[in-house]
N, C-alpha and C positions, 0 to 999 in steps of 0.2 A: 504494500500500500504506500502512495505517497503522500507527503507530510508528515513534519514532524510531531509527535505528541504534545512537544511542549509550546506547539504552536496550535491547537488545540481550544478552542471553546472551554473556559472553566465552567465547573457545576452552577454559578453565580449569573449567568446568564450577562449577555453583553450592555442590556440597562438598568438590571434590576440595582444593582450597585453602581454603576459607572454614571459619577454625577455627569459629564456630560450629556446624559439623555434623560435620568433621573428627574432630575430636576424640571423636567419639562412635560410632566409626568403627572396627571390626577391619581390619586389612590386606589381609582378601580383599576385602568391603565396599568398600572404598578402590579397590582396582583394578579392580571391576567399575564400580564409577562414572565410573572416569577413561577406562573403556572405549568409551565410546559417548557421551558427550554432545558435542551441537553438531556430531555427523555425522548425516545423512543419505543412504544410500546409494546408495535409489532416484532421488533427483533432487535440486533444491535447495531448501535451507530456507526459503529465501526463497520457492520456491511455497509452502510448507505458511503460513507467515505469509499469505502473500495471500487462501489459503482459505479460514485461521480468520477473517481480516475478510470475505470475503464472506461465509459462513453467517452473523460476525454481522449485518452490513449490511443481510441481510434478516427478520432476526431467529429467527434458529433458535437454540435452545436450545444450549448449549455447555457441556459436561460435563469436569468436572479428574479423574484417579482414578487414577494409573499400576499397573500390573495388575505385582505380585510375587510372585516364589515361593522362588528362594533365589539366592545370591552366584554367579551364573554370566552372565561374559558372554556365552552367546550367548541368553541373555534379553535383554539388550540395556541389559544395563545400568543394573539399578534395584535402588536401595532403599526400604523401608518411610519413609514420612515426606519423607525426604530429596529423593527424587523427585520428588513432592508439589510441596515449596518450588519445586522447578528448571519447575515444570509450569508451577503460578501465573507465573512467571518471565517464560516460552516466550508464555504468556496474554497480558500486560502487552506484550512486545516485538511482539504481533502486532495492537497494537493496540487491545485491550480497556481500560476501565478496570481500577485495582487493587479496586474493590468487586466489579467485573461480575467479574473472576478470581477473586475469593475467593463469593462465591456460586454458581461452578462449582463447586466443589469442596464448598458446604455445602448453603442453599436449593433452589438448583435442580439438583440431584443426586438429594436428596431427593424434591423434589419429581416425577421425573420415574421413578423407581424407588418412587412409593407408598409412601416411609416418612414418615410423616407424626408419630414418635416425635422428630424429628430435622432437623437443618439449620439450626434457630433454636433464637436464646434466649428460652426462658419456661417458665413454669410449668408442670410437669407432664412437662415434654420427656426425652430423655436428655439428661443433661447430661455431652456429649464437649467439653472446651473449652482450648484455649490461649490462653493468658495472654504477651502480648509485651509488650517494652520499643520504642516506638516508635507509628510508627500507618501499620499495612498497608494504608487506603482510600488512602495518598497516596505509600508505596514499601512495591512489595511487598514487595521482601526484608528486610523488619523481622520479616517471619514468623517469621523466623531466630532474632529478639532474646528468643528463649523464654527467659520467667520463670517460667511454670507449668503446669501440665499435668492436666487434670481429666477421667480415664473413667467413665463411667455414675455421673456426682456424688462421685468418691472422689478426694483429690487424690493426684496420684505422686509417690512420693520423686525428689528431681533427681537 
């Protein structure tokens, strides 16, 4: 399997503790998150890692997007964004690079759902973009270090 363990998702889940997201965070939020990460019920995590690197291995397309709808764990315990970071996370410990995670979740998302408005930076594109303190191609959890926040070119108050 690739990835290292100690590169790994701890038991603590990537917001449940880590005030950069924490903090951003209602109490139900909070305990839907600490509800479910880092289990797996149907088997172990450690197969679903082995998976993500064989589909990459042979090169299949590998898509980020955790599917939410509102603060209840038996959705399984996700939030907008927040989940997101914990996914790229999941990506990175299974092996992936941190560009090859974060083009899951941008380019080749995109690219595979025909929006072609989208997933890169340039001219003319939507421009959805986060702005971090750090540099996510070399750890991903700098996603975290949000400094700015840009939807369809308008930036968001923090």
């Amino acid at each position: 399997m690739r990835g290292h363990p100690s590169l790994r998702p701890t038991g603590r889940g990537v917001t449940a503790d880590d005030p950069r997201v924490a903090e951003r965070l209602d109490s139900k939020w909070e305990a839907t998150l600490r509800s479910s990460y880092n289990r797996y019920p149907q088997g172990k995590l450690s197969d679903v890692y082995d998976t993500v690197h064989a589909l990459d291995a042979v090169g299949i397309d590998l898509l980020a997007g955790t599917d939410v709808s509102m603060a209840e764990t038996f959705f399984g315990g996700l939030a907008h964004g927040a989940s997101l970071h914990h996914e790229l996370q999941y990506l990175v410990a299974a092996g992936l690079t941190p560009s090859l995670a974060l083009r899951a979740a941008t380019a080749t998302t995109a690219r595979r759902f025909n929006l072609s408005d989208r997933g890169r930076i340039a001219d003319g594109l939507r421009a959805d973009l986060l702005l971090v303190d750090g540099d996510p191609t070399c750890t991903i959890s700098d996603t975290l270090n949000t400094r700015a926040i840009w939807r369809r070119g308008t930036r968001l108050a923090n």
